[in-house]
VEXFI-878440 format. One record per residue: residue in one letter; residue number from 1; x, y, z of N, C-alpha, C in turn. Coordinates in Angstrom, 1 decimal. Layout:
BEGIN
NODE   residuo   num    neast   nnorth      nup   caeast   canorth     caup    ceast   cnorth      cup
NODE         A   NUM        X        Y        Z        X         Y        Z        X        Y        Z
...
% end
This chain:
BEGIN
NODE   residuo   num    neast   nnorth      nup   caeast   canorth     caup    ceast   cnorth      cup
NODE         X     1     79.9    190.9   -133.9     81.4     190.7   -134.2     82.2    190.9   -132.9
NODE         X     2     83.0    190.2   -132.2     83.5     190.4   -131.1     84.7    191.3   -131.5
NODE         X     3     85.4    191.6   -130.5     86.1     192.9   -130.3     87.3    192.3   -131.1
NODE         X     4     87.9    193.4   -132.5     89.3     192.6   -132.6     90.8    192.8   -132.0
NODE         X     5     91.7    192.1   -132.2     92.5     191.8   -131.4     93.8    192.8   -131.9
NODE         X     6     94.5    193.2   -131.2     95.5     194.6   -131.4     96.9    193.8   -131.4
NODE         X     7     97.3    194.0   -132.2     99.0     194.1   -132.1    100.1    195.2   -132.5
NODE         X     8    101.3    194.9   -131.6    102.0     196.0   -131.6    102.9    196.0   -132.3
NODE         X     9    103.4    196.9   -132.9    104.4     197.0   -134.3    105.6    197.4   -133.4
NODE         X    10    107.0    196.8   -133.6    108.2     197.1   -133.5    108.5    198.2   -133.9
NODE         X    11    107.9    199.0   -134.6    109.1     199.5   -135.7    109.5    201.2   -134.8
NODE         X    12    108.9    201.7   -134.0    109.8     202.4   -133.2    110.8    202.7   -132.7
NODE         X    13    110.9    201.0   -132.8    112.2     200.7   -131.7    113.9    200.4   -132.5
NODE         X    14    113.5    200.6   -134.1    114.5     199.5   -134.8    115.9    200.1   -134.2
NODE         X    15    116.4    201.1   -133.6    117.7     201.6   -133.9    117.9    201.9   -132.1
NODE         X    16    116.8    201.4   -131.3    117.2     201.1   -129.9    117.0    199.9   -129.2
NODE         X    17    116.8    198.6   -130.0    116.7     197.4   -129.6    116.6    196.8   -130.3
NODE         X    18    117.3    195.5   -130.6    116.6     194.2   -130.8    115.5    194.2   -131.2
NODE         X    19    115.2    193.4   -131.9    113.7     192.6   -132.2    113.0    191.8   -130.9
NODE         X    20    114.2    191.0   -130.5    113.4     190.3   -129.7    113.4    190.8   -128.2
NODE         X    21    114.5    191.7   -128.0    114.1     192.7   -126.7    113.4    193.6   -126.9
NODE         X    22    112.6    194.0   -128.1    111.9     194.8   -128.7    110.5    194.1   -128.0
NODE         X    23    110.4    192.7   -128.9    109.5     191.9   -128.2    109.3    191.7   -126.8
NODE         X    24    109.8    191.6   -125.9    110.1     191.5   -124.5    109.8    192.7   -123.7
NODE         X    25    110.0    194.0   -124.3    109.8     194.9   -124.1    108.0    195.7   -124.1
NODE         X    26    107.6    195.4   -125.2    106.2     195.5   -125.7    105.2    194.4   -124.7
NODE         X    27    105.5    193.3   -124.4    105.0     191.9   -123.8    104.9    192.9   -122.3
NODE         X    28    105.9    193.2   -121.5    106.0     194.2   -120.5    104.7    194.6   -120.2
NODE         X    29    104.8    195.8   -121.8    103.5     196.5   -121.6    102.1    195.5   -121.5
NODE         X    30    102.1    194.2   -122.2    100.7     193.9   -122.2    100.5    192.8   -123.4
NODE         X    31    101.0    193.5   -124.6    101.0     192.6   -125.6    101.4    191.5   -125.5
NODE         X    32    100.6    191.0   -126.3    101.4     189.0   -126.5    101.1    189.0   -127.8
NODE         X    33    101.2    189.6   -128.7    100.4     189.6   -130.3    101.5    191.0   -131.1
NODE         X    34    102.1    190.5   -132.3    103.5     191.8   -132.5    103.7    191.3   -133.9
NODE         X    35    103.7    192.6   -134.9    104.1     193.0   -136.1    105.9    192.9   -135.8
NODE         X    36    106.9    192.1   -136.4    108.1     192.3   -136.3    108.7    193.3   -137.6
NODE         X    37    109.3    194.3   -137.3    110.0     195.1   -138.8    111.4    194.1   -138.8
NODE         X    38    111.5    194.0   -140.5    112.5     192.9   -140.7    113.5    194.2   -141.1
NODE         X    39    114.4    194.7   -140.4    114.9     195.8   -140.9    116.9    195.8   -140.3
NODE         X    40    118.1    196.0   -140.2    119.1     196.0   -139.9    119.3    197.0   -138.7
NODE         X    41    119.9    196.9   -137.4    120.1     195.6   -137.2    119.0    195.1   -136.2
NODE         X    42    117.8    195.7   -136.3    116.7     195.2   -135.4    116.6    193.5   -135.8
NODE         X    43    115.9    193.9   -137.0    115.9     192.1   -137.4    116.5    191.5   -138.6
NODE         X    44    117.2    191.5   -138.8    117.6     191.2   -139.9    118.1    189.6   -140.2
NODE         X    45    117.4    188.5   -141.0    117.2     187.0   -141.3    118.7    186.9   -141.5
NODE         X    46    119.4    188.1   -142.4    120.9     187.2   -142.9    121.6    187.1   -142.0
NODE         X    47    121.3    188.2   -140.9    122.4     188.4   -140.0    122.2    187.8   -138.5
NODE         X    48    120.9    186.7   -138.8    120.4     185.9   -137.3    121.3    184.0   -137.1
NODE         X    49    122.0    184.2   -136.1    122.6     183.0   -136.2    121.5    182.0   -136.1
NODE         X    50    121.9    180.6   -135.6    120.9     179.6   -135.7    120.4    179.6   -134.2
NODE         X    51    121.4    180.1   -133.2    120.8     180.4   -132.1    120.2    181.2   -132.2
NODE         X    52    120.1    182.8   -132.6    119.4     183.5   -132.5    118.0    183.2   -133.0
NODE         X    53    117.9    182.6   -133.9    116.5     182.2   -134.5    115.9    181.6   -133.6
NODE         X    54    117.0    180.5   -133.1    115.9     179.5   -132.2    114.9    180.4   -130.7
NODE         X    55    115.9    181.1   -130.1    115.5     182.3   -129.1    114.1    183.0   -129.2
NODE         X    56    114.3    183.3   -130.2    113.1     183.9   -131.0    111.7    183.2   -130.9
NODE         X    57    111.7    181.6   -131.1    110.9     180.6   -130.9    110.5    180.3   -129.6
NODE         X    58    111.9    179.9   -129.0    111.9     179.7   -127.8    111.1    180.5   -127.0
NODE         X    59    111.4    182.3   -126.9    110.6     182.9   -126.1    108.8    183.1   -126.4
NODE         X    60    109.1    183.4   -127.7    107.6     182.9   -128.5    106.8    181.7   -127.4
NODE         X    61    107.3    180.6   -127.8    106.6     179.9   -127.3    106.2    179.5   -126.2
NODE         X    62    107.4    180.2   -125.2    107.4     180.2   -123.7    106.2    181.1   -123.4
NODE         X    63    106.4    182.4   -123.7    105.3     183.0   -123.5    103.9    183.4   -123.5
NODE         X    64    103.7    182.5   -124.8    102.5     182.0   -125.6    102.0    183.8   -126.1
NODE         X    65    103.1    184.0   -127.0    102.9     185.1   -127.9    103.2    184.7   -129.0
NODE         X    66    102.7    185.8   -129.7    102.9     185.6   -131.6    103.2    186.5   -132.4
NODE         X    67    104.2    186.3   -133.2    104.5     187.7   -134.1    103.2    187.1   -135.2
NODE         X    68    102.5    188.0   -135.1    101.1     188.0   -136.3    102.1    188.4   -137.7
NODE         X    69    102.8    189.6   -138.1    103.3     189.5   -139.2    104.3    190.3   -138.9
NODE         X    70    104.9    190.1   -140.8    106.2     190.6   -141.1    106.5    192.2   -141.4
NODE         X    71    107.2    193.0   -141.1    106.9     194.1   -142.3    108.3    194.9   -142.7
NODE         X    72    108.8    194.8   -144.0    109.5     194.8   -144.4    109.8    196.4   -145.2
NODE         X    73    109.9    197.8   -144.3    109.7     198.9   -144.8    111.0    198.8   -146.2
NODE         X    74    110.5    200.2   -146.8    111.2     200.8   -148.6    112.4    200.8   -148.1
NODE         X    75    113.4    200.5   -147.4    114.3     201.4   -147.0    115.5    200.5   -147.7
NODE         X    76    116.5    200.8   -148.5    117.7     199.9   -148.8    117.0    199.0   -150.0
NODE         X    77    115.9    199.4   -150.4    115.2     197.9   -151.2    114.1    199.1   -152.0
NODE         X    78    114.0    197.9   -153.4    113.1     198.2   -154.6    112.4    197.1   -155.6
NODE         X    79    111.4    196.6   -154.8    110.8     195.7   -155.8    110.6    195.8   -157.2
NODE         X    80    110.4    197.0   -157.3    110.0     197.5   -158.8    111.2    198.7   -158.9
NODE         X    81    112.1    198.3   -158.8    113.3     199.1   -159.5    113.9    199.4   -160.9
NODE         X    82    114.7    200.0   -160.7    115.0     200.0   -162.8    116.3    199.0   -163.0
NODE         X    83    116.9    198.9   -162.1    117.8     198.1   -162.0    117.5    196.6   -161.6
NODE         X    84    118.0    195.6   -162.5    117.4     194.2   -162.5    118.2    193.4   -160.9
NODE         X    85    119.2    194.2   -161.0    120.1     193.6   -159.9    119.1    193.9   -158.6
NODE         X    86    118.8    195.5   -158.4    118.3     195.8   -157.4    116.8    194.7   -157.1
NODE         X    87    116.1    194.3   -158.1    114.8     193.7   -157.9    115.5    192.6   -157.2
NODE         X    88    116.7    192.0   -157.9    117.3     190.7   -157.5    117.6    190.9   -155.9
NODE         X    89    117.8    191.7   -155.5    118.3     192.0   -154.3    117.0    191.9   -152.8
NODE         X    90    116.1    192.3   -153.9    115.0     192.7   -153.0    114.1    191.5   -152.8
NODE         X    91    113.9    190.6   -154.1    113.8     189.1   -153.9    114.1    188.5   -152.7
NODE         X    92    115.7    188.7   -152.8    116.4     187.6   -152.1    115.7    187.8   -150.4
NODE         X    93    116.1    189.2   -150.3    115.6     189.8   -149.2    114.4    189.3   -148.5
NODE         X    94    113.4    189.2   -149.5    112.0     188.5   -148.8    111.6    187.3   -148.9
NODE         X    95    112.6    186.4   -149.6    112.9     185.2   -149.1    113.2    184.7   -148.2
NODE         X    96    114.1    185.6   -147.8    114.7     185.0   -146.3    113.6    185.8   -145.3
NODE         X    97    113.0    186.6   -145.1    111.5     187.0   -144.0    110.7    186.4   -144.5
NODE         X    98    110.3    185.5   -145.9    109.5     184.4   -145.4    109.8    183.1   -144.8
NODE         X    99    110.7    182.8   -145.2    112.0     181.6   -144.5    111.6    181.7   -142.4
NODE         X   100    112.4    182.8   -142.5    112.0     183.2   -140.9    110.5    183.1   -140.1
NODE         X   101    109.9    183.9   -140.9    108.2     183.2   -140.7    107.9    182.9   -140.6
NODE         X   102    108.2    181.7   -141.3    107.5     180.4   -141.7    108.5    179.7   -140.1
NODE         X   103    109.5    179.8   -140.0    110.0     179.6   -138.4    109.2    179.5   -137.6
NODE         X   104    109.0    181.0   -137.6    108.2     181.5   -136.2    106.4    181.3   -136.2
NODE         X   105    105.5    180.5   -137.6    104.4     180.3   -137.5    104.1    181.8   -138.0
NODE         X   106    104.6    182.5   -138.2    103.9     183.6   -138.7    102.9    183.8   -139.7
NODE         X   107    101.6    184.3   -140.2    101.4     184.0   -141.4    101.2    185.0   -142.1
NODE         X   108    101.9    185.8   -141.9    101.9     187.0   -143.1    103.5    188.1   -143.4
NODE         X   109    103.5    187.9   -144.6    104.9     189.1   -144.8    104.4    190.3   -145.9
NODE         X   110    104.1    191.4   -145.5    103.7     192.7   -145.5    104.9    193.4   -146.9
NODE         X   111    104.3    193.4   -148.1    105.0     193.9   -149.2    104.6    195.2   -149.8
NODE         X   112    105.6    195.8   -150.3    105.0     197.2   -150.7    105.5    197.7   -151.7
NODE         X   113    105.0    198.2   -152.7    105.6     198.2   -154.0    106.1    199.5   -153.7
NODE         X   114    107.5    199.5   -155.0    108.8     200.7   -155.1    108.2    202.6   -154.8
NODE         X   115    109.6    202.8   -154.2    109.1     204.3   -154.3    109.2    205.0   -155.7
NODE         X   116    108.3    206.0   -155.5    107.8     206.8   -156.3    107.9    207.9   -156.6
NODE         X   117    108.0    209.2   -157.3    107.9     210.8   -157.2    109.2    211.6   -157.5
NODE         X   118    109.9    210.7   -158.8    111.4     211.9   -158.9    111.2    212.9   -159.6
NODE         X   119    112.3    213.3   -160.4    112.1     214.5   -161.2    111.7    213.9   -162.4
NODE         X   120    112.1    212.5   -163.2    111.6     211.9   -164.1    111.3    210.3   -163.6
NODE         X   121    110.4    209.6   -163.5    110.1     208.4   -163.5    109.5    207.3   -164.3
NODE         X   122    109.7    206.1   -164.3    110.0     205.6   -165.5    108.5    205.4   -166.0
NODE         X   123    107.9    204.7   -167.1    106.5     204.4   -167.0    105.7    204.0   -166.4
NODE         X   124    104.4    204.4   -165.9    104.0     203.1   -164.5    103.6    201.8   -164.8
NODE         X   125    103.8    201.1   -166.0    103.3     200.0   -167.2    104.7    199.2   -166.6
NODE         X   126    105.6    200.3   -166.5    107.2     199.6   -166.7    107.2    199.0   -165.5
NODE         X   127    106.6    200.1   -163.9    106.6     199.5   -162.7    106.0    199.0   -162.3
NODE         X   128    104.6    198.1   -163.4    103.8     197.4   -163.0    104.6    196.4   -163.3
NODE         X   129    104.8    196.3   -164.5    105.4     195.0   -164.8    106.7    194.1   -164.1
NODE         X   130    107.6    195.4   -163.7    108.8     195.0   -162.7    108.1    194.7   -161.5
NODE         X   131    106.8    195.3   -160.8    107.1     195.2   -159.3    105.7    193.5   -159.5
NODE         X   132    105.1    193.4   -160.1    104.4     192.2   -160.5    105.1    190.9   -160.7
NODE         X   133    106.3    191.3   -161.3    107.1     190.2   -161.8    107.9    189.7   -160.4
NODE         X   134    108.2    190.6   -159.7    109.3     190.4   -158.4    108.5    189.7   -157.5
NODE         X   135    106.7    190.1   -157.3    105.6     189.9   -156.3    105.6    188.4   -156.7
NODE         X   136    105.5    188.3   -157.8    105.1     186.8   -158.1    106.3    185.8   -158.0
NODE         X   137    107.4    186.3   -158.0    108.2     185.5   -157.6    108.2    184.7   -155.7
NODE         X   138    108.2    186.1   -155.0    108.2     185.8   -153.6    107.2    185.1   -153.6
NODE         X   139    106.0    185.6   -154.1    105.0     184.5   -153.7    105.1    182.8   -154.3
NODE         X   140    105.5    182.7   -155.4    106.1     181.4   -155.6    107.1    180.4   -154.5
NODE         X   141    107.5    181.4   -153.8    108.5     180.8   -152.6    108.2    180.7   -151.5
NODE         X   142    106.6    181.3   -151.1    106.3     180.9   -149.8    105.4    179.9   -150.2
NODE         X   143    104.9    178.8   -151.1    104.8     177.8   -151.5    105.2    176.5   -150.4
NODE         X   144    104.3    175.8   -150.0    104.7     175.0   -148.9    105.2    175.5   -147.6
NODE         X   145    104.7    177.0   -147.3    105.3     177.5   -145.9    104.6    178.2   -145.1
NODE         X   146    103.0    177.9   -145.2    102.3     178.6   -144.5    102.4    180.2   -144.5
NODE         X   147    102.9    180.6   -145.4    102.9     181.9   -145.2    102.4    182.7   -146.7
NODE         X   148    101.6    184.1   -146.2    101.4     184.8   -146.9    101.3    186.0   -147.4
NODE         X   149    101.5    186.5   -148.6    101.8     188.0   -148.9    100.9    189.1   -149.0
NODE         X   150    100.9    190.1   -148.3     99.9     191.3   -148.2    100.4    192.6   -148.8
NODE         X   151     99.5    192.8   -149.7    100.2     193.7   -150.3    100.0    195.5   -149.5
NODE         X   152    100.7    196.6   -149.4    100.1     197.7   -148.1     99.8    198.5   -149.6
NODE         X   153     99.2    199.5   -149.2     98.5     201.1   -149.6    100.0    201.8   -149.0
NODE         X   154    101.0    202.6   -150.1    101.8     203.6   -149.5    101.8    204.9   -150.5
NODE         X   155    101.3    205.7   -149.6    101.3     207.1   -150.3    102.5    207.1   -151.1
NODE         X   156    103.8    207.0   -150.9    105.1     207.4   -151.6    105.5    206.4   -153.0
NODE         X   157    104.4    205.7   -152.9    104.6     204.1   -154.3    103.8    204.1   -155.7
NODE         X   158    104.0    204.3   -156.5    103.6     204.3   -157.6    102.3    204.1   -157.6
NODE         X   159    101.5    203.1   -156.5    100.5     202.4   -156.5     99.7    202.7   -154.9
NODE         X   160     99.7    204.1   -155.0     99.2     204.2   -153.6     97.8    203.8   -152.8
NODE         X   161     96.5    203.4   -153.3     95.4     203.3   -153.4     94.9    202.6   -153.2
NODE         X   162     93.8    202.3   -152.6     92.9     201.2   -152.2     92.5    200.1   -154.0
NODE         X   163     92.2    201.0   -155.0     91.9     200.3   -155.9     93.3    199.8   -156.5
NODE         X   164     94.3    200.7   -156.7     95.8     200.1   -156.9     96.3    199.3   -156.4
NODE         X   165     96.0    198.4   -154.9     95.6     197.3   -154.3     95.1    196.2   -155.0
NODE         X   166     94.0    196.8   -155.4     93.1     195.7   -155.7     93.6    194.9   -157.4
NODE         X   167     93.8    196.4   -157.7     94.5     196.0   -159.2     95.4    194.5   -159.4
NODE         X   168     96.5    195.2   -158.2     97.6     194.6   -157.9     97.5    193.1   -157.8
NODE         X   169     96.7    192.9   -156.8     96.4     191.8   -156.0     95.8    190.6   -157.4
NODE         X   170     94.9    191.5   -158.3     94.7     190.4   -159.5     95.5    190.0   -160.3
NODE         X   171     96.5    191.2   -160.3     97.3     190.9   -162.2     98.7    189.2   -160.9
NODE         X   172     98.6    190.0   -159.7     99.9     188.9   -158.9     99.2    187.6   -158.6
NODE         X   173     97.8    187.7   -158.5     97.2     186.8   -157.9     97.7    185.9   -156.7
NODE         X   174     96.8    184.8   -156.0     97.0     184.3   -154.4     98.0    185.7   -153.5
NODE         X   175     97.7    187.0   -153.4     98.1     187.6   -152.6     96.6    188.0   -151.7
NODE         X   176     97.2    189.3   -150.5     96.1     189.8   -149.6     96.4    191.1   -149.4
NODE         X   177     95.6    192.4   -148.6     96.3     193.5   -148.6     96.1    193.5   -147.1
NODE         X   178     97.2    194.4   -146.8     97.7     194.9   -145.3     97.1    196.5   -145.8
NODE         X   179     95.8    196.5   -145.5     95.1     198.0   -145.4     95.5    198.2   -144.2
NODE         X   180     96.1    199.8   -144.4     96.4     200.8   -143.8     95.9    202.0   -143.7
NODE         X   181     95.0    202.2   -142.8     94.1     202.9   -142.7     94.5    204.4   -142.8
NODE         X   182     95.9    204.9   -142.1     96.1     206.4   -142.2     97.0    206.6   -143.3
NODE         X   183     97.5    205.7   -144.1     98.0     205.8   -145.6     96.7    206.4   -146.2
NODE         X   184     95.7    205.8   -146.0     94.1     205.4   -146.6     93.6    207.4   -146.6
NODE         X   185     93.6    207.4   -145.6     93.3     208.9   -145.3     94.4    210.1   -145.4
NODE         X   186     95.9    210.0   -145.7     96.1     210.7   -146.0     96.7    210.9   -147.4
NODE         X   187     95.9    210.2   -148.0     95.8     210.5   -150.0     94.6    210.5   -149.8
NODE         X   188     93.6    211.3   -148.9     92.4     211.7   -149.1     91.2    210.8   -149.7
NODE         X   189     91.5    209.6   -149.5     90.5     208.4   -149.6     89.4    208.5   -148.6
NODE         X   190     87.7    208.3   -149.3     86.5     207.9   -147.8     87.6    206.6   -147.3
NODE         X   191     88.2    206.3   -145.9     88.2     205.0   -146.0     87.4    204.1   -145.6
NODE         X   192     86.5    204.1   -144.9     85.6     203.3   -145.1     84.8    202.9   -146.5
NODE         X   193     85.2    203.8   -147.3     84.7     203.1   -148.9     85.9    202.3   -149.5
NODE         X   194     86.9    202.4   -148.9     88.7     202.0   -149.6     88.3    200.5   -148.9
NODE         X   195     88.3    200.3   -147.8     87.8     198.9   -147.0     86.9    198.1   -147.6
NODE         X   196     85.6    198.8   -147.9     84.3     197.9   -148.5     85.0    197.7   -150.0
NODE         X   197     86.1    198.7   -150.6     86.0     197.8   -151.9     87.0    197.0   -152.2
NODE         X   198     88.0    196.9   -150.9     88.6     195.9   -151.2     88.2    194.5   -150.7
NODE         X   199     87.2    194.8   -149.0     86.5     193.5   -149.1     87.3    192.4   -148.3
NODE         X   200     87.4    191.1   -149.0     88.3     189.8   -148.2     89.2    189.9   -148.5
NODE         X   201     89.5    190.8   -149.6     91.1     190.8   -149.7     92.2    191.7   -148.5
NODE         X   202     91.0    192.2   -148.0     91.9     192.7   -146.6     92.2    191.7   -145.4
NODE         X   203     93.4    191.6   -145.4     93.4     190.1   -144.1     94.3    191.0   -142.9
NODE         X   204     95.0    192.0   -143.4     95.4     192.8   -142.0     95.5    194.3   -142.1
NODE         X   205     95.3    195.0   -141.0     95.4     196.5   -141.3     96.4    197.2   -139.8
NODE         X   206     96.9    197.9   -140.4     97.6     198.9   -139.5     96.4    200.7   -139.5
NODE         X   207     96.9    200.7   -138.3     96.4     202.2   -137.9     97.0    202.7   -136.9
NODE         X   208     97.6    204.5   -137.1     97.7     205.3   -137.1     97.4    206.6   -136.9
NODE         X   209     98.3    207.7   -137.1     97.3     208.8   -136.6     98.5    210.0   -137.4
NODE         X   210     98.0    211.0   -138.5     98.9     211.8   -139.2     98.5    213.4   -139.6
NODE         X   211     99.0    214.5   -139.4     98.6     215.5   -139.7     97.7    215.9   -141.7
NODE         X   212     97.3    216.6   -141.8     96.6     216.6   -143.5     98.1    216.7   -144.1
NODE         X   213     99.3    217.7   -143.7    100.0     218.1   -144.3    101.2    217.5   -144.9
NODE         X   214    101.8    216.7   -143.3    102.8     215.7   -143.3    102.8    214.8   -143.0
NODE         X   215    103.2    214.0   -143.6    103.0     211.9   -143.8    104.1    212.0   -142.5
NODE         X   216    103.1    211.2   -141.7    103.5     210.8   -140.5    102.8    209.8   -139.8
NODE         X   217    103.6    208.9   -138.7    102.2     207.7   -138.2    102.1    208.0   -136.9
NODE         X   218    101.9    209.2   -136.4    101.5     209.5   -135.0    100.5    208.9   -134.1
NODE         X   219    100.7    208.9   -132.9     99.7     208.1   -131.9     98.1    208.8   -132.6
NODE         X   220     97.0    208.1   -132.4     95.9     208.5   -132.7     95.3    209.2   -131.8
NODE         X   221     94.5    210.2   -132.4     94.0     211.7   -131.5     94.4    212.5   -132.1
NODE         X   222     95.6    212.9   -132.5     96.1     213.7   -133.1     96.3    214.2   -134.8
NODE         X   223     95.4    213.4   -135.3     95.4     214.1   -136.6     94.1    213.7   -137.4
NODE         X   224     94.1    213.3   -138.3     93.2     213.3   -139.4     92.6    211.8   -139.5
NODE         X   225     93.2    210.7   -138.9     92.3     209.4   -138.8     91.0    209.4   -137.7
NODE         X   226     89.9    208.7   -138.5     88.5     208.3   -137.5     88.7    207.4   -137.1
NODE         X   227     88.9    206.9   -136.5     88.9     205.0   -135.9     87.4    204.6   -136.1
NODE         X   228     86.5    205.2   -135.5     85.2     204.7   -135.6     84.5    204.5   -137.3
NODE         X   229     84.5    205.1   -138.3     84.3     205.1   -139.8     85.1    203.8   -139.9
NODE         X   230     86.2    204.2   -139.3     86.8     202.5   -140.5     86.7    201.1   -139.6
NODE         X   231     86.4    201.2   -138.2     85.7     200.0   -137.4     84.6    199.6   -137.8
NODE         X   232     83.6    200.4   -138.5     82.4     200.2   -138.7     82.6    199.5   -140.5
NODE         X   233     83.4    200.2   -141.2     83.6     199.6   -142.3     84.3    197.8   -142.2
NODE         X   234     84.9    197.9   -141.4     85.4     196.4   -141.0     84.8    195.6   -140.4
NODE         X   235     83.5    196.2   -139.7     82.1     194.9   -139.7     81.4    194.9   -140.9
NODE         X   236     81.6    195.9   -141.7     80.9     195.6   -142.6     81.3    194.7   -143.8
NODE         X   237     82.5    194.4   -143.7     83.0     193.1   -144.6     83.5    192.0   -143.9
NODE         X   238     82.8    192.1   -143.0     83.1     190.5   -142.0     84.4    190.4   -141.1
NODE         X   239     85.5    191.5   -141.4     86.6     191.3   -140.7     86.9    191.1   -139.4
NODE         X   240     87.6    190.0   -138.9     87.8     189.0   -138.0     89.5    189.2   -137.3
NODE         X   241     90.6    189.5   -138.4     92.1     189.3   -138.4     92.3    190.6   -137.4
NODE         X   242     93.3    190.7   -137.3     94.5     191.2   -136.5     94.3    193.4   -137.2
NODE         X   243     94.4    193.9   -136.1     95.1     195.5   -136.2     96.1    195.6   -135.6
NODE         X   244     97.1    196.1   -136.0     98.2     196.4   -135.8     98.8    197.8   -135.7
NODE         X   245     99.0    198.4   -134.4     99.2     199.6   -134.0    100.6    199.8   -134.0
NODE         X   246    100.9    200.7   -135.9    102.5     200.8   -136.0    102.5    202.3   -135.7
NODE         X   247    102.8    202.9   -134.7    103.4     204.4   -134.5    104.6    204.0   -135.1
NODE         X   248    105.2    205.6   -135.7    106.7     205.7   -136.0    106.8    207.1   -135.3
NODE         X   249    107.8    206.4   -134.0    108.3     207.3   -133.6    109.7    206.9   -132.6
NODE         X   250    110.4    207.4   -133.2    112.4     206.7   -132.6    112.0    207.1   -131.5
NODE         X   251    112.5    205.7   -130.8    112.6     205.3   -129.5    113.5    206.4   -128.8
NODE         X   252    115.2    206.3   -130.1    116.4     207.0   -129.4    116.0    208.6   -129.6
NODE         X   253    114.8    209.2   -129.8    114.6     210.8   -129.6    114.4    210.2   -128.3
NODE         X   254    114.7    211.8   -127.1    114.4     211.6   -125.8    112.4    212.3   -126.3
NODE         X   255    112.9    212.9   -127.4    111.7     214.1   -127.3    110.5    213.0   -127.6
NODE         X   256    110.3    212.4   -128.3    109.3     211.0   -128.6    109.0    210.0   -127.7
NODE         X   257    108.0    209.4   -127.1    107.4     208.5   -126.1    106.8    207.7   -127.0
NODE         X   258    107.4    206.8   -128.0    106.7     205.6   -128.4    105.7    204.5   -127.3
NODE         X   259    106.4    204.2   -126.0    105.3     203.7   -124.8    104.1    204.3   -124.3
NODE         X   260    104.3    206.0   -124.7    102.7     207.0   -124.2    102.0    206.2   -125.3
NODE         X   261    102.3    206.4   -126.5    102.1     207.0   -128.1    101.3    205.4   -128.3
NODE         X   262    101.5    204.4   -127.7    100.8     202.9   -128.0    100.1    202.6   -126.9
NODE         X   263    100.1    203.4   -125.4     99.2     203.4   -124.7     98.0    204.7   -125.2
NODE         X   264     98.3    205.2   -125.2     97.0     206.5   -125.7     96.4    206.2   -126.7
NODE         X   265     96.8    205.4   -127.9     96.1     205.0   -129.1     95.5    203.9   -128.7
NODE         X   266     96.0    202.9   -128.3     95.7     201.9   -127.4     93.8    202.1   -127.0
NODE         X   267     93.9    203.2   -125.9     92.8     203.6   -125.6     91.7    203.7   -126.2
NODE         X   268     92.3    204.6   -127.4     91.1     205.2   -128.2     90.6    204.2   -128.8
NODE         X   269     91.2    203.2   -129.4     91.1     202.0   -130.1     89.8    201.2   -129.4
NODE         X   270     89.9    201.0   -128.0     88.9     200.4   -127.0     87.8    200.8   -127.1
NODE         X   271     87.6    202.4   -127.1     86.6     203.0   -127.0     85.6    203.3   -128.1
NODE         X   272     86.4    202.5   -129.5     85.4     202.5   -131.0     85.5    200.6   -131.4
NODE         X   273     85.8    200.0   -130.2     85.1     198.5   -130.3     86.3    197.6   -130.7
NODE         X   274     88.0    197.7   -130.4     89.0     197.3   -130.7     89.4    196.4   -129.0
NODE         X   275     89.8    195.3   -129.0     90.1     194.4   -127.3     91.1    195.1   -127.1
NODE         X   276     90.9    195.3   -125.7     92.1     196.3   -125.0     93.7    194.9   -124.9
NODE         X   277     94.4    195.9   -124.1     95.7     194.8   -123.5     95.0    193.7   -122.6
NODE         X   278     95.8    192.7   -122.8     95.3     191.6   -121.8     96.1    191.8   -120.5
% end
């Protein structure tokens, strides 16, 4: 299996740049391959003029780079909410990042079912059926647009699990999952068994790096992710697609080095059979 190919996730940067100087920025370092966060006001579809979109293309294609996919964090939004308006909301929302995608040739928008963990929450029957019903709608809309839905593994979601994935992905049907490998490990999953049992339904994965105690996506080295277990689990189901190296770490802390934090993972990534920067 030849070496797979690395992309870099925006989402560091959302509250010190642009998306597409975000993009420009990352390209710098090496990348020509980028996870865009559809998030306010890094990227946000409603608030992109027609020039702005086009820009987006424009440098895209000048450069011969690619946003590989979408990802559209919990934040402001509830697929599986209790409120009918809120689902409506969150719909609308991922309409317009598949709309945009489908722009930019993208072919994937990264979905994650509602947060989870209050003092009372509602039944999880209730937030199957709400966050299924919302899934199947988006996916009804990227219908004729090249584009497709991956569902992620999030510790904080009703449905955090590699098998709760899998679940998912049948009752919604034509979806894929965006396995996330230090989600994967820190709800104490083998992940290399979370991988083989999801199989082809994995079409993209993020990785990371997080302490046992506190959910965090730190550069890797530093905490509780193997890279090598779950590279070896990803030959072992044929996988071919895209890794995507999302650190979260604000750009605007002086104390955080998001550019060490994607070069140092970067590395380690090379060294368990991942293509370096070009």
């Amino acid at each position: 299996m030849p070496d797979l190919k690395v992309a870099a996730s925006t989402f560091p940067y959302l509250y010190n740049k642009s998306g597409l100087d975000t993009l420009k920025h990352l390209h710098g370092m090496g990348y020509s391959l980028f996870e865009l966060m559809i998030f306010p006001p890094h990227c946000w579809p409603a608030d992109l003029s027609g020039d702005d979109r086009k820009a987006y293309k424009s440098w895209l294609d000048g450069e011969g780079a690619r946003v590989t996919s979408f990802c559209y964090p919990l934040i402001d939004n509830n697929p599986n909410g209790v409120d009918r308006l809120m689902r409506q909301y969150t719909l609308d929302r991922y309409k317009e990042a598949i709309d945009f995608s489908a722009e930019l040739g993208c072919p994937y928008v990264v979905m994650i079912p509602g947060i989870y963990g209050g003092l009372i929450d509602p039944p999880k029957d209730w937030l199957d059926d709400w966050f299924v019903e919302t899934a199947q709608k988006v996916v009804e809309h990227t219908q004729g647009t090249g584009v497709r839905i991956l569902l992620e593994n999030v510790p904080f979601t009703h449905r955090p699990s590699a098998q709760d994935m899998k679940d998912l992905a049948g009752w919604i049907g034509d979806v894929g999952v965006n396995f996330d490998v230090c989600n994967s490990a820190y709800i104490n999953e083998d992940v290399g068994d979370a991988i083989r049992l999801l199989g082809d339904l994995v079409e993209n994965v993020h990785i990371s790096d997080s302490p046992a105690d506190v959910f965090k996506h730190d550069r890797l080295g530093t905490g509780i992710v193997e890279p090598g277990p779950a590279m070896q689990a990803l030959k072992d189901i044929g996988y071919d697609k895209m890794t995507v190296l999302e650190i979260i770490a604000d750009a605007n802390d002086p104390a955080n080095d998001p550019d060490g934090d994607l070069k140092a993972s970067h590395e380690i990534l090379v060294q368990h059979g991942w293509e370096g920067v070009l």
